[in-house]
N, CA, C and O atoms as a MOPAC input file, in Angstrom:
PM7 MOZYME 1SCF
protein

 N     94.96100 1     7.74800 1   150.37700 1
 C     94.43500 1     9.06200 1   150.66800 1
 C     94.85100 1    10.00800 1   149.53400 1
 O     96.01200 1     9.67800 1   149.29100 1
 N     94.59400 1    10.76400 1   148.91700 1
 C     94.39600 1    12.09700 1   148.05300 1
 C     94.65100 1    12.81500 1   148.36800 1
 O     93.92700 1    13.30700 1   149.23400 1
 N     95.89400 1    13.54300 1   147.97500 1
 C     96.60300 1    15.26400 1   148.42600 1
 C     95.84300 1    16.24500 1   147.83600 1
 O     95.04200 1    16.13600 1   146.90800 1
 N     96.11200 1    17.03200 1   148.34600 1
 C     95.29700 1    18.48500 1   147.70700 1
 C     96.28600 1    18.78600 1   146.41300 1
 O     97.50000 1    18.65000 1   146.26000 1
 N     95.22800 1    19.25600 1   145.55300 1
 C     96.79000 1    19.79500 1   144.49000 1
 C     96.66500 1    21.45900 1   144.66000 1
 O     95.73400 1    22.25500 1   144.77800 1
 N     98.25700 1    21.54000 1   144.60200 1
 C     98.70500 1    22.94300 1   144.74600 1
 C     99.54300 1    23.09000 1   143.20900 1
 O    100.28500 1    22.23400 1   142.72600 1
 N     99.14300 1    24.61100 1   142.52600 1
 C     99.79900 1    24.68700 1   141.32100 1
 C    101.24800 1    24.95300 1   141.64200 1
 O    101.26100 1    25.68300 1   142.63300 1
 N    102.36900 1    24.70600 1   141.27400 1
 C    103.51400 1    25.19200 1   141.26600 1
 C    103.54500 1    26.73300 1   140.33700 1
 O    102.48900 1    26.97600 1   139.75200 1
 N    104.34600 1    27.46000 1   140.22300 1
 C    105.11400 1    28.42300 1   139.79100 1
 C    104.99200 1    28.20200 1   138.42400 1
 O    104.13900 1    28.78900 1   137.75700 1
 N    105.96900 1    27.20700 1   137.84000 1
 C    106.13700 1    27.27600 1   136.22900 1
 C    104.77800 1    26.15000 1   135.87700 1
 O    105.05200 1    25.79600 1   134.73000 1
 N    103.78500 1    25.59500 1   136.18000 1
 C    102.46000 1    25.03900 1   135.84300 1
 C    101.53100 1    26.25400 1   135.64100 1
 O    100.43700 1    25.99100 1   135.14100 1
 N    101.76000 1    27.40200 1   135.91400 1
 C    100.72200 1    28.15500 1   135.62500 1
 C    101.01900 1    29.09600 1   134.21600 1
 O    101.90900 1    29.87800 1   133.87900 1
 N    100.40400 1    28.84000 1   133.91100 1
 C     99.89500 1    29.36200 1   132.56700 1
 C     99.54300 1    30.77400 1   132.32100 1
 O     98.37700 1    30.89000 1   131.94400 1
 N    100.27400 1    32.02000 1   132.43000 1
 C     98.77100 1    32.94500 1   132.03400 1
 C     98.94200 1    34.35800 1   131.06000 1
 O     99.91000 1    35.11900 1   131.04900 1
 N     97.97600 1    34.43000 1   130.43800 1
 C     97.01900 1    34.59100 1   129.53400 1
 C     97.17800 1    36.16300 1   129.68700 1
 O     97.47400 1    36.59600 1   130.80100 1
 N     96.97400 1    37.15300 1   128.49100 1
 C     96.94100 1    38.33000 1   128.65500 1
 C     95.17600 1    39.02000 1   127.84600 1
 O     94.63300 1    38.78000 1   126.76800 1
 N     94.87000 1    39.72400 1   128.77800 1
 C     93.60800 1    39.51400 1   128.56100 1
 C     93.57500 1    41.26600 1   128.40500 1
 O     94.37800 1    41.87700 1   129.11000 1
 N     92.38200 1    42.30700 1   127.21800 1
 C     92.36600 1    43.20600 1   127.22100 1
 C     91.11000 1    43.54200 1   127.43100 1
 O     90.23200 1    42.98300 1   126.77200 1
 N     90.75000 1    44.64100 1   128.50700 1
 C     89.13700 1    45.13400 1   128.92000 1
 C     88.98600 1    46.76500 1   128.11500 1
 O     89.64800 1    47.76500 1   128.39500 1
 N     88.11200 1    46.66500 1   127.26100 1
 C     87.50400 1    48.02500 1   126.92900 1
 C     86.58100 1    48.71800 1   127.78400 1
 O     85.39000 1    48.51600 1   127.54700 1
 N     86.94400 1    49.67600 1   128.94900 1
 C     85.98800 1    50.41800 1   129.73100 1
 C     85.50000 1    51.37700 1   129.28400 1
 O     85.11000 1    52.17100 1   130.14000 1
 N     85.31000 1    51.72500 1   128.02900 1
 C     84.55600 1    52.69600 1   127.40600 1
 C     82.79800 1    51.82300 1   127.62700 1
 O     82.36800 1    50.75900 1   127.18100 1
 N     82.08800 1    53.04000 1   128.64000 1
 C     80.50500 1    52.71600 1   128.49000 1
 C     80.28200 1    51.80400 1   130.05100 1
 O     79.32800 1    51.87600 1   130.82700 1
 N     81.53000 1    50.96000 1   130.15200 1
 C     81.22200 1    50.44500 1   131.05400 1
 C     80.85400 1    50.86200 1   132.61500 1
 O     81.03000 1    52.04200 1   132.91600 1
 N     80.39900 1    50.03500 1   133.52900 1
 C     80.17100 1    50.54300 1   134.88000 1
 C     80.92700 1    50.14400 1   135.69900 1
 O     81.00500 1    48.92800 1   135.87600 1
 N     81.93300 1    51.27700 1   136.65700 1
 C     83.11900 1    50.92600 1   137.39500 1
 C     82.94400 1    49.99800 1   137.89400 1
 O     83.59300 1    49.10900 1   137.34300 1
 N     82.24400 1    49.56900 1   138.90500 1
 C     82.00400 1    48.26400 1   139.97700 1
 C     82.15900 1    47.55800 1   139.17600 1
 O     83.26900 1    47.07600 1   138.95000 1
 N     80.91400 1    47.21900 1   138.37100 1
 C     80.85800 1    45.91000 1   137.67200 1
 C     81.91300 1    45.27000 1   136.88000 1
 O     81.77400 1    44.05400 1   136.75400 1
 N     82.62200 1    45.63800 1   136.48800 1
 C     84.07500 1    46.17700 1   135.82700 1
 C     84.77700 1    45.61200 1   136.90300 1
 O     84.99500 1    44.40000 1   136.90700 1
 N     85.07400 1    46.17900 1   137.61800 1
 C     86.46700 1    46.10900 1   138.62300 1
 C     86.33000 1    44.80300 1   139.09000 1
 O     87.39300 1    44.29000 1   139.44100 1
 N     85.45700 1    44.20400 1   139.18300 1
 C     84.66600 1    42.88100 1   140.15200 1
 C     84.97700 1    41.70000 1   139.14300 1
 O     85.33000 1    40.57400 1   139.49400 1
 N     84.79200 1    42.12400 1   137.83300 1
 C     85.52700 1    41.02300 1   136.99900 1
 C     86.58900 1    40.91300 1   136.58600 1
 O     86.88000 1    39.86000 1   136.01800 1
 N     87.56300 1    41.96100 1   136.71900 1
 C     88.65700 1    42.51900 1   136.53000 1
 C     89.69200 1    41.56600 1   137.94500 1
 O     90.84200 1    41.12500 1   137.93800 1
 N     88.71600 1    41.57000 1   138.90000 1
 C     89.75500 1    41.29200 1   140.31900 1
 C     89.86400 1    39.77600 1   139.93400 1
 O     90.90500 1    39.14500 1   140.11600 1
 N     88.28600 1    39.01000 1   139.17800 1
 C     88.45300 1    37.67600 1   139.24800 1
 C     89.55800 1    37.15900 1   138.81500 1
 O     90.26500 1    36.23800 1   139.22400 1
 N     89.64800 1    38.25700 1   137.45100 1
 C     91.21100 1    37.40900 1   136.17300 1
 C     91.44100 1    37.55200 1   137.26500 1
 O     90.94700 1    36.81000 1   138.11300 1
 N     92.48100 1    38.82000 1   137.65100 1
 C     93.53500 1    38.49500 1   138.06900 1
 C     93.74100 1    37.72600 1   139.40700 1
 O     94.77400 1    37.09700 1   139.64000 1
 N     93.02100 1    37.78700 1   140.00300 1
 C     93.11300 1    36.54500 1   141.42300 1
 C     92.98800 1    34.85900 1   140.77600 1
 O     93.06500 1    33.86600 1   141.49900 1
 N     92.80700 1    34.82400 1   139.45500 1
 C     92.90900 1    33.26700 1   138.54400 1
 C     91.46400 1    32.22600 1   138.99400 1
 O     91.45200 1    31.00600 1   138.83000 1
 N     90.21600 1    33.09600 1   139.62800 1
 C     89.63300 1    32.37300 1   140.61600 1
 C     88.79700 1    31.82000 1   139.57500 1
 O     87.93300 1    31.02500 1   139.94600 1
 N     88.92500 1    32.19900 1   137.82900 1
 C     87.83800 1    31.44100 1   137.18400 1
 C     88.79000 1    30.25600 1   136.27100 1
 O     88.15600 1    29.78800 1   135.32500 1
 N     89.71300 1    29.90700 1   136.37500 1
 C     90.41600 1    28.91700 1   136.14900 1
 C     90.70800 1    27.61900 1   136.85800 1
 O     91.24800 1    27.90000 1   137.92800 1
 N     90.59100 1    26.44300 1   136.72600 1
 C     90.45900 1    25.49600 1   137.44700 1
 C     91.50000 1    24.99500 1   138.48500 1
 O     91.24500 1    24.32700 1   139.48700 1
 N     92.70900 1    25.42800 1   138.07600 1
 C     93.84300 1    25.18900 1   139.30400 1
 C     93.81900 1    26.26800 1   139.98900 1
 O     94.87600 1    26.81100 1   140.30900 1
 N     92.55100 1    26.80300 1   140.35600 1
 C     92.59800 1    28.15900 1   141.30200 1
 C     93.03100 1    27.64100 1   143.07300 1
 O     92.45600 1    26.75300 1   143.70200 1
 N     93.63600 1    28.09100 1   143.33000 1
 C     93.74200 1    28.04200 1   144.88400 1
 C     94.09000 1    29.28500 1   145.59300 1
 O     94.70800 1    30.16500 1   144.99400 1
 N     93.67100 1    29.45100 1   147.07200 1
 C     93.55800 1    31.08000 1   147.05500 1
 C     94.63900 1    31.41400 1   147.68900 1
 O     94.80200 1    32.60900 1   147.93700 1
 N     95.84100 1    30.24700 1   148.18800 1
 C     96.98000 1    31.34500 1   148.30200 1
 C     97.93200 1    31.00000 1   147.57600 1
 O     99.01900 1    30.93700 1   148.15100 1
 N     97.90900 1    30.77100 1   146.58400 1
 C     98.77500 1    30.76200 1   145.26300 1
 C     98.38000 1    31.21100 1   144.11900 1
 O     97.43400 1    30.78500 1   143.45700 1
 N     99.53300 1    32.61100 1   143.70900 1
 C     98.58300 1    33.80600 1   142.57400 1
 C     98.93400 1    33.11000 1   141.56900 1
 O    100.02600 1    32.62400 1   141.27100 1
 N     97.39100 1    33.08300 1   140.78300 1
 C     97.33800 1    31.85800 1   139.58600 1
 C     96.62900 1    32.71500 1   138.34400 1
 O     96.23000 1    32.16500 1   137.31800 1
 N     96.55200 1    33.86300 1   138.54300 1
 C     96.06800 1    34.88100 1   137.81700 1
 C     96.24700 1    35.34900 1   136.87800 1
 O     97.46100 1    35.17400 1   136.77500 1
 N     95.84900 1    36.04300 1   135.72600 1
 C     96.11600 1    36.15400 1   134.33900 1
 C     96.63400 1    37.78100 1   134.50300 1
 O     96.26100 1    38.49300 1   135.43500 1
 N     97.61600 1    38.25700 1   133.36000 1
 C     97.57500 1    39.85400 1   133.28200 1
 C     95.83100 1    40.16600 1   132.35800 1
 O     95.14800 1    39.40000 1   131.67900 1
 N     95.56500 1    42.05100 1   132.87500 1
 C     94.93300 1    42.58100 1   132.26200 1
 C     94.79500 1    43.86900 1   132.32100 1
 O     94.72300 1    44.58000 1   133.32300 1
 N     94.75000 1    44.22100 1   130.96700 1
 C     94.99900 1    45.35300 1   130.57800 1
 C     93.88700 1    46.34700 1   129.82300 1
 O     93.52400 1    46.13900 1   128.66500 1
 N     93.48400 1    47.26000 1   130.49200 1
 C     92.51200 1    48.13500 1   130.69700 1
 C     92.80900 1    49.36400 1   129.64600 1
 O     93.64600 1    50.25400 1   129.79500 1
 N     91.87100 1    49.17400 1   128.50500 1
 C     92.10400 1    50.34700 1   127.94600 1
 C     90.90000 1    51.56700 1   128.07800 1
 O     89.96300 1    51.13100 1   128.74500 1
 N     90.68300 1    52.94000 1   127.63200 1
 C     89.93600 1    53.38600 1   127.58800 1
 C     89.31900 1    53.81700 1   129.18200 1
 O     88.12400 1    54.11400 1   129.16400 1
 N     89.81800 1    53.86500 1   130.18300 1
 C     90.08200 1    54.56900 1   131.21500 1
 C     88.94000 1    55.29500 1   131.55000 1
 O     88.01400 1    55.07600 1   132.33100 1
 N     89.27700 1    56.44000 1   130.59500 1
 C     88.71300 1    58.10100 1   131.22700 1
 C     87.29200 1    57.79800 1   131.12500 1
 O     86.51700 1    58.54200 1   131.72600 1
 N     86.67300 1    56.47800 1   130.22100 1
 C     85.87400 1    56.34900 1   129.59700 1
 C     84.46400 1    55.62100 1   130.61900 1
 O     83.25400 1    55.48800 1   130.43200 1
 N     85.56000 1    55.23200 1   131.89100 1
 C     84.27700 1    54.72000 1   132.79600 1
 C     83.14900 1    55.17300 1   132.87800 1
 O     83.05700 1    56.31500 1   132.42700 1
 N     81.66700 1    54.47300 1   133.52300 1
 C     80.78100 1    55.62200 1   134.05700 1
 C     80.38100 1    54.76600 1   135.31000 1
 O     80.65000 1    53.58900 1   135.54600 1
 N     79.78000 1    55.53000 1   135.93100 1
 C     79.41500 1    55.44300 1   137.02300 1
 C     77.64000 1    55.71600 1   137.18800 1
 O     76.97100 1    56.48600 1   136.50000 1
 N     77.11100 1    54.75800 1   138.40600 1
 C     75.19900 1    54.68600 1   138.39800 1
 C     75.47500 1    55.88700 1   139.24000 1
 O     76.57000 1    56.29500 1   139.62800 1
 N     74.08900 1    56.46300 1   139.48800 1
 C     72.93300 1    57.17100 1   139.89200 1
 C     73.70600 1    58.92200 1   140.10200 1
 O     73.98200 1    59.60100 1   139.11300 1
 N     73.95400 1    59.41400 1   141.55000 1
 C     74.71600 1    60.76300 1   141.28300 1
 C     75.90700 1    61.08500 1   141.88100 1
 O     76.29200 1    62.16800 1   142.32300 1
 N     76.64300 1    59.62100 1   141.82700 1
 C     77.66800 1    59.29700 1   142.37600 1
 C     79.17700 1    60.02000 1   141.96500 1
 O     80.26300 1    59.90000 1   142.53000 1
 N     78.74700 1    60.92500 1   140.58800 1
 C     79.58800 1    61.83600 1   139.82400 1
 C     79.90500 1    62.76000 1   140.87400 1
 O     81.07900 1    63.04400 1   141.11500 1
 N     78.85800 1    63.29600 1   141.57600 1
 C     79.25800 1    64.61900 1   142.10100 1
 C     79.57000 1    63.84700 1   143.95200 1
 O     80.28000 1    64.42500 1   144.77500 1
 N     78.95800 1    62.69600 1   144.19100 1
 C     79.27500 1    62.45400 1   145.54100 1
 C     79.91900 1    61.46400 1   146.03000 1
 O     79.93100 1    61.23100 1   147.23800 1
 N     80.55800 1    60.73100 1   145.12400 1
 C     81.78200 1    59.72200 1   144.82200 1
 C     82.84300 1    60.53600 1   145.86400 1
 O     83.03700 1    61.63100 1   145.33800 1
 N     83.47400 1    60.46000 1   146.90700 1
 C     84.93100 1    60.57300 1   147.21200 1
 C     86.08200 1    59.88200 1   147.46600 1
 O     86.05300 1    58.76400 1   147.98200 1
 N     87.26600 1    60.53400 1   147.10100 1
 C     88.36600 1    59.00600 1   147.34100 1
 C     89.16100 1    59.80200 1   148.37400 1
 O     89.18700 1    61.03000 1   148.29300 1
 N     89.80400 1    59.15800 1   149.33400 1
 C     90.36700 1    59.66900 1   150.17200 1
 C     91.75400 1    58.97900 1   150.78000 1
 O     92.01100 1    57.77500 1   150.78600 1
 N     92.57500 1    60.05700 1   151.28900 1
 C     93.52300 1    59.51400 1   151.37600 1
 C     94.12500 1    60.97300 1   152.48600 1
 O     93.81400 1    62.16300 1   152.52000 1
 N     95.56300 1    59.71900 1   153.65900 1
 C     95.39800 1    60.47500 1   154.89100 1
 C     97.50500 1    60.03100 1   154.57600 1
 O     98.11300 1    59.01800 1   154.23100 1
 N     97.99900 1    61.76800 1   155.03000 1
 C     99.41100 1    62.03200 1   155.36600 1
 C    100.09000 1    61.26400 1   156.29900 1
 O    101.27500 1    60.97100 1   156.13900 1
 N     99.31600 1    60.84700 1   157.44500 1
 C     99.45500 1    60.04100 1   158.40000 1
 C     99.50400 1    61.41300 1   159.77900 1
 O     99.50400 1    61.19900 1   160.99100 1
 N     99.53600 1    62.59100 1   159.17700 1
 C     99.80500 1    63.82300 1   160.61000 1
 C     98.21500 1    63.84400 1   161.09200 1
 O     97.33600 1    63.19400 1   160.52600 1
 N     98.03100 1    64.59700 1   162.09400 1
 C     96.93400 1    64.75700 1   162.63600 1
 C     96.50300 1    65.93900 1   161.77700 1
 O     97.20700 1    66.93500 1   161.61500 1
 N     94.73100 1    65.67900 1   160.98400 1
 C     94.44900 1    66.54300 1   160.49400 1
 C     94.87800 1    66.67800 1   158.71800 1
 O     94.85100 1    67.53100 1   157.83000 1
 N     95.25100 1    65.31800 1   158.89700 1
 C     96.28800 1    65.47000 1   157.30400 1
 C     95.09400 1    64.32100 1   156.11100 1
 O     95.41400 1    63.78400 1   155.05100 1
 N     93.92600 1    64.29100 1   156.73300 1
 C     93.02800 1    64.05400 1   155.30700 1
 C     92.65800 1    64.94400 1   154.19700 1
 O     92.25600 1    66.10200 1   154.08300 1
 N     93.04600 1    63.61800 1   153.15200 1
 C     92.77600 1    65.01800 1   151.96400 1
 C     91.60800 1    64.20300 1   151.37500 1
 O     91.65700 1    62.98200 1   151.51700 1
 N     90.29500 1    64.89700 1   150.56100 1
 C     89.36900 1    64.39600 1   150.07300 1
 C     89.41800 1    64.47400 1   148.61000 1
 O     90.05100 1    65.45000 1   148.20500 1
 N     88.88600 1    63.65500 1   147.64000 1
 C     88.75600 1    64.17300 1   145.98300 1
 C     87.61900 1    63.80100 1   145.28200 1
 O     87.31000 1    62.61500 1   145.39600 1
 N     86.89400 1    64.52100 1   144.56600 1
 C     85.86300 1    64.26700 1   144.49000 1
 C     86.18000 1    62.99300 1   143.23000 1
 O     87.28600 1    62.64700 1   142.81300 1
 N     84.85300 1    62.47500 1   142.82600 1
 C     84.90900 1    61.36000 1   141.51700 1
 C     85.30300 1    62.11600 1   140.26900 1
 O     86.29700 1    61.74800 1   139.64300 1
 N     84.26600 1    63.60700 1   139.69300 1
 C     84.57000 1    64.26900 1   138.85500 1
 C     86.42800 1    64.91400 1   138.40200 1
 O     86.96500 1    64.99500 1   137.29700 1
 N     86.79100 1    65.15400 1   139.34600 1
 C     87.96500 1    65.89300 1   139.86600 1
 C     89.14400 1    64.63000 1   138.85100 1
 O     89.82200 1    64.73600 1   137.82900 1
 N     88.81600 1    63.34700 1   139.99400 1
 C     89.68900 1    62.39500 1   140.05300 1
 C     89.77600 1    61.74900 1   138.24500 1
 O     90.73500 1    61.31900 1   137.60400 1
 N     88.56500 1    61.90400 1   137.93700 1
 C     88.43200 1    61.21300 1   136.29800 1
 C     89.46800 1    62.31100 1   135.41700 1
 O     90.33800 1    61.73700 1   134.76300 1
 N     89.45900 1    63.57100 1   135.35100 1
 C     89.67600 1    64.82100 1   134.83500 1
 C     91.84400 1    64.36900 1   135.35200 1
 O     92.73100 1    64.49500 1   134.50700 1
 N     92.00400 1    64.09900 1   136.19500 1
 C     93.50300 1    64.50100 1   136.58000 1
 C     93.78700 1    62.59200 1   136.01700 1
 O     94.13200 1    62.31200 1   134.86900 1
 N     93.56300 1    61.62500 1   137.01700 1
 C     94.13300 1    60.55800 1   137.31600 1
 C     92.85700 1    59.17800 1   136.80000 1
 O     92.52100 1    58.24600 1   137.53100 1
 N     92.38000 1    59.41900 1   135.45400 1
 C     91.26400 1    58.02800 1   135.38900 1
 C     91.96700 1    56.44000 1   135.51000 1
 O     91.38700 1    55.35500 1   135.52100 1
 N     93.14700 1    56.68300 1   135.57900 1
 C     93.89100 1    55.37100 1   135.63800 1
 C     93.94800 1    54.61500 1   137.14000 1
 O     93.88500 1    53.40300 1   137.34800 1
 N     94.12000 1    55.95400 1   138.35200 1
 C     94.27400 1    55.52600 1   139.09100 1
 C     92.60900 1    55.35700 1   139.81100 1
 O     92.64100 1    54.76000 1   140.88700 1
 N     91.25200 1    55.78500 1   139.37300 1
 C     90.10100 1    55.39800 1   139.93100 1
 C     89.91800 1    53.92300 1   139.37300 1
 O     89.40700 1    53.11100 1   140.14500 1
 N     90.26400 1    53.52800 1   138.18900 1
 C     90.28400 1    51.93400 1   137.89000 1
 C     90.92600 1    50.83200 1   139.17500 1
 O     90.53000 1    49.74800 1   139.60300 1
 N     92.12100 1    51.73700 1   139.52200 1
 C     93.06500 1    50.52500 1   139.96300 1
 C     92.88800 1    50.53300 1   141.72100 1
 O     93.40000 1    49.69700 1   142.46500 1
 N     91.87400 1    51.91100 1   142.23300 1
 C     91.95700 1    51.31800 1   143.66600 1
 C     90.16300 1    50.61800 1   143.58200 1
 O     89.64700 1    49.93100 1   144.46400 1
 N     89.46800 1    51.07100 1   142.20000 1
 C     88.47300 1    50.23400 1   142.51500 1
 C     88.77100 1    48.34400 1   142.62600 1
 O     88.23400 1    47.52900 1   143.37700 1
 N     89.55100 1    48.19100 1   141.83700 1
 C     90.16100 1    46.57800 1   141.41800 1
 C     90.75400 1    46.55500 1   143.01700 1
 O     90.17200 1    45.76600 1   143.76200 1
 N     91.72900 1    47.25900 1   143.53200 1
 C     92.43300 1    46.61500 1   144.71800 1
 C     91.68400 1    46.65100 1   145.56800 1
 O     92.09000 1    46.10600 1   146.59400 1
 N     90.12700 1    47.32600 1   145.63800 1
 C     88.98200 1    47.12800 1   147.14600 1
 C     88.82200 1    45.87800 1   146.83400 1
 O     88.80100 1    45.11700 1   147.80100 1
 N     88.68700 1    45.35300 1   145.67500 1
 C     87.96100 1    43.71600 1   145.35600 1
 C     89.08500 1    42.61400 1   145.12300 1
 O     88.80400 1    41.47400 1   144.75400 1
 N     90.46400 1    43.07900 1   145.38500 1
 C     91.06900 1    41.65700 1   145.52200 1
 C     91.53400 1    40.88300 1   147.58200 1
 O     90.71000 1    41.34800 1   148.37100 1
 N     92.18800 1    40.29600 1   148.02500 1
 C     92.42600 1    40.41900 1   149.15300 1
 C     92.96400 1    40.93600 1   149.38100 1
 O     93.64400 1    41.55400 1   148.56100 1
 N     93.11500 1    41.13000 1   151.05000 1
 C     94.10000 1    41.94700 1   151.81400 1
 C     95.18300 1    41.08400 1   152.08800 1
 O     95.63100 1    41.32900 1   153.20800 1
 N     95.67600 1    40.33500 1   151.61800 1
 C     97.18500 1    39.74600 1   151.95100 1
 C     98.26000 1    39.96800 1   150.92000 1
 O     98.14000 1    40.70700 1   149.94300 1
 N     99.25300 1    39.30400 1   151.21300 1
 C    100.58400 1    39.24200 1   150.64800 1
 C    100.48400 1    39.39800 1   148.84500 1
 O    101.06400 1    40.16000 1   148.07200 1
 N     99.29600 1    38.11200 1   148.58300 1
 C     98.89700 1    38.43500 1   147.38800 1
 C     98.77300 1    39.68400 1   146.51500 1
 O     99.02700 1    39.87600 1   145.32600 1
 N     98.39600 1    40.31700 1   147.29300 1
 C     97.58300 1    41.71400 1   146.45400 1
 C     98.47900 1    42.63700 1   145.47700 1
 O     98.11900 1    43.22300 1   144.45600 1
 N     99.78300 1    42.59200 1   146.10400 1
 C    100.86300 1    43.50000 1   145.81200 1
 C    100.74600 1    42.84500 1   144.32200 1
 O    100.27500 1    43.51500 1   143.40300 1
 N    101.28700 1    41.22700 1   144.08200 1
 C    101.61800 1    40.77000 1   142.72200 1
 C    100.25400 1    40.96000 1   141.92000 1
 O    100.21300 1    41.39900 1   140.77100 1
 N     99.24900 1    40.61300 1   142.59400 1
 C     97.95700 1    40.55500 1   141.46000 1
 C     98.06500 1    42.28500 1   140.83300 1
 O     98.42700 1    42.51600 1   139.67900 1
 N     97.71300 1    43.30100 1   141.74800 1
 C     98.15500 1    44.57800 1   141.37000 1
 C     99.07000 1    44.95900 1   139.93900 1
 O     98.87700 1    45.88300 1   139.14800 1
 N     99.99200 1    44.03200 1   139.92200 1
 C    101.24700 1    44.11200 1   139.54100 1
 C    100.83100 1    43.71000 1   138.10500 1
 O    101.76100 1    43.64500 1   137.30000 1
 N     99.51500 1    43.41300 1   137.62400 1
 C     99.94900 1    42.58400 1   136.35900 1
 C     98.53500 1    43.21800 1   136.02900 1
 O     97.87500 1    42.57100 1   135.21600 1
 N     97.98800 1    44.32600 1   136.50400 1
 C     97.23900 1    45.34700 1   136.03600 1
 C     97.41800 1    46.17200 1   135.64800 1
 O     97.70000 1    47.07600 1   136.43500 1
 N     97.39300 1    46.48900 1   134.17300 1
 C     97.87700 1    47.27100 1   133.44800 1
 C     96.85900 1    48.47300 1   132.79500 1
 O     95.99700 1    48.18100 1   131.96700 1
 N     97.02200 1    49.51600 1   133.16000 1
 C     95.42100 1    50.56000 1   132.57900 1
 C     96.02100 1    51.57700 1   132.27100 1
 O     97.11200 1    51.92900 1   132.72100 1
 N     95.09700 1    52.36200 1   131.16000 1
 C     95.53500 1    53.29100 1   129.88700 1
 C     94.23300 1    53.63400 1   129.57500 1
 O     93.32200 1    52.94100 1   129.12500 1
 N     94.29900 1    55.45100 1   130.04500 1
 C     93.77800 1    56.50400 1   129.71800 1
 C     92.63700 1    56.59300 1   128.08000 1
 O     91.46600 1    56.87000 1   127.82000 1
 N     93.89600 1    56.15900 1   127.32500 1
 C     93.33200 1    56.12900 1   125.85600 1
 C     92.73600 1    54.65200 1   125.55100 1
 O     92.26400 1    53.88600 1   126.39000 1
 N     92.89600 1    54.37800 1   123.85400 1
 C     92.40100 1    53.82700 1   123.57000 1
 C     93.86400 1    52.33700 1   123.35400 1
 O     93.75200 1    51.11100 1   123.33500 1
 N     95.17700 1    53.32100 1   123.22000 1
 C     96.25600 1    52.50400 1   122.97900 1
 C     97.69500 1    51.81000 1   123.87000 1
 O     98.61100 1    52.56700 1   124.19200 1
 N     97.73000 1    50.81300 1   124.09300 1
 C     98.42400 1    50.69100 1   124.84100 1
 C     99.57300 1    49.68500 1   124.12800 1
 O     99.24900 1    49.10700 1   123.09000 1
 N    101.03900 1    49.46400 1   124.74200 1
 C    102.37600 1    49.20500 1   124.53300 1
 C    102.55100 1    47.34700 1   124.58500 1
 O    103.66800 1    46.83500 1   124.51000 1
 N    101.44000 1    46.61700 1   124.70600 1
 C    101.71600 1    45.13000 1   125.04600 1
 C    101.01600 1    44.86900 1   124.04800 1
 O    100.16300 1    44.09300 1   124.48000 1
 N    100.83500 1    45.03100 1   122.96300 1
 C    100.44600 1    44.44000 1   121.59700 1
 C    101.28700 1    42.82800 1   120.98100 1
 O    100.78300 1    41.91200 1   120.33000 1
 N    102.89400 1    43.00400 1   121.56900 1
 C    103.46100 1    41.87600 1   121.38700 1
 C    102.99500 1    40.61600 1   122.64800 1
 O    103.69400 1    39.60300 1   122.66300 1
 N    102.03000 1    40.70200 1   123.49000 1
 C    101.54700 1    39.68700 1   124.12000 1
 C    101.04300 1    38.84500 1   123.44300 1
 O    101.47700 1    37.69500 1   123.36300 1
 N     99.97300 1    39.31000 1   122.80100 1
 C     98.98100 1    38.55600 1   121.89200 1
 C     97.98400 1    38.41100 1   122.93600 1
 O     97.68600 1    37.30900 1   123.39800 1
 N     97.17700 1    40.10200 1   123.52300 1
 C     96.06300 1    40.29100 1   124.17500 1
 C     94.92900 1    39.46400 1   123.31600 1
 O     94.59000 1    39.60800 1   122.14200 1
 N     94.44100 1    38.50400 1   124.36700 1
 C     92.52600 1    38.61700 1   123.89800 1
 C     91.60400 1    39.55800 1   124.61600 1
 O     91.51000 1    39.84100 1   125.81000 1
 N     90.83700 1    40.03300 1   123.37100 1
 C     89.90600 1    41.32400 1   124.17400 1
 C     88.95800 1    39.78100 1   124.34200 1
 O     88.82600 1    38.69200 1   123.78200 1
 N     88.24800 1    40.84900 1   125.95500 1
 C     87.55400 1    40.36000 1   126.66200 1
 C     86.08200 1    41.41600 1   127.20600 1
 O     86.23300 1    42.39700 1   127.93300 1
 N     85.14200 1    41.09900 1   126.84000 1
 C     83.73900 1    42.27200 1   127.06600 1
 C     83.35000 1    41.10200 1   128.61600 1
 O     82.92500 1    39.96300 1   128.80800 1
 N     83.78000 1    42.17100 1   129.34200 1
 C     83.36100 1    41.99300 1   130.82700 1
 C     81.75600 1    41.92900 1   131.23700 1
 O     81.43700 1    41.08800 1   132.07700 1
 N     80.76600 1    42.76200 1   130.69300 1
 C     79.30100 1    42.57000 1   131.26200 1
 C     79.14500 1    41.64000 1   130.31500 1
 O     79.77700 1    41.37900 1   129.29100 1
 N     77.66400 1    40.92600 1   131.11300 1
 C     77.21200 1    40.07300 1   130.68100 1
 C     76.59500 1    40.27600 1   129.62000 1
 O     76.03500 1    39.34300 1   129.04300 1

């Protein structure tokens, strides 16, 4: 009979990968962004063992977004008191925090388990054009097809 193979810990391999979001379109973006890092296009993928590559997002502020989703985009987030939702628009959110509209679009598209915290963890995104992991030995990677 034939065991399933499960990757161990030090068998995984991974790879530091760099995304230019200048021009690009958030979704489409984030959706390939979740694959690295969930490892699901690598062949020892299994889905509850994070087998995932780092990646690192430059050019941020630079997203865009389809149709008039600029002005009716909201992100939201609740105090936990009664009455304690706060709303932000898309425009607003690019202008203060473009780092953080990258990273909850990526965490809608990875799972909801235990996983998520580490995949999270090895997402790295930057406003500009320059970022501090140059000693990885990033491969840029053009996400659309």
């Amino acid at each position: 009979m034939n065991k399933s193979f499960l990757p161990k810990a030090n068998e995984i391999d991974r790879k530091w990968f760099v995304v230019d979001a200048e021009g690009e379109i958030l979704g489409r973006m984030a959706t390939r962004i979740a694959r690295m890092l969930s490892g699901k296009s690598k062949p020892i993928y299994s889905p509850a063992v994070d087998t995932g590559d780092f990646v690192v997002v430059i050019n941020a502020g630079k997203v865009r977004l389809t149709g008039n989703k600029l002005k009716q985009k909201f992100y939201y987030r609740h105090s936990g008191y009664p009455g304690g939702i706060k709303a932000t628009r898309y425009d607003v959110m690019m202008e203060k925090k473009p780092e953080e509209v990258i990273k909850l679009a990526v965490k809608g598209m990875l799972p909801k388990n235990k996983l998520q915290a580490r995949m999270l963890k090895r997402l790295k995104v930057y406003a500009g054009g320059n970022h501090p992991h140059k000693a990885q030995k990033c491969e840029a990677v053009k996400v659309t097809k």
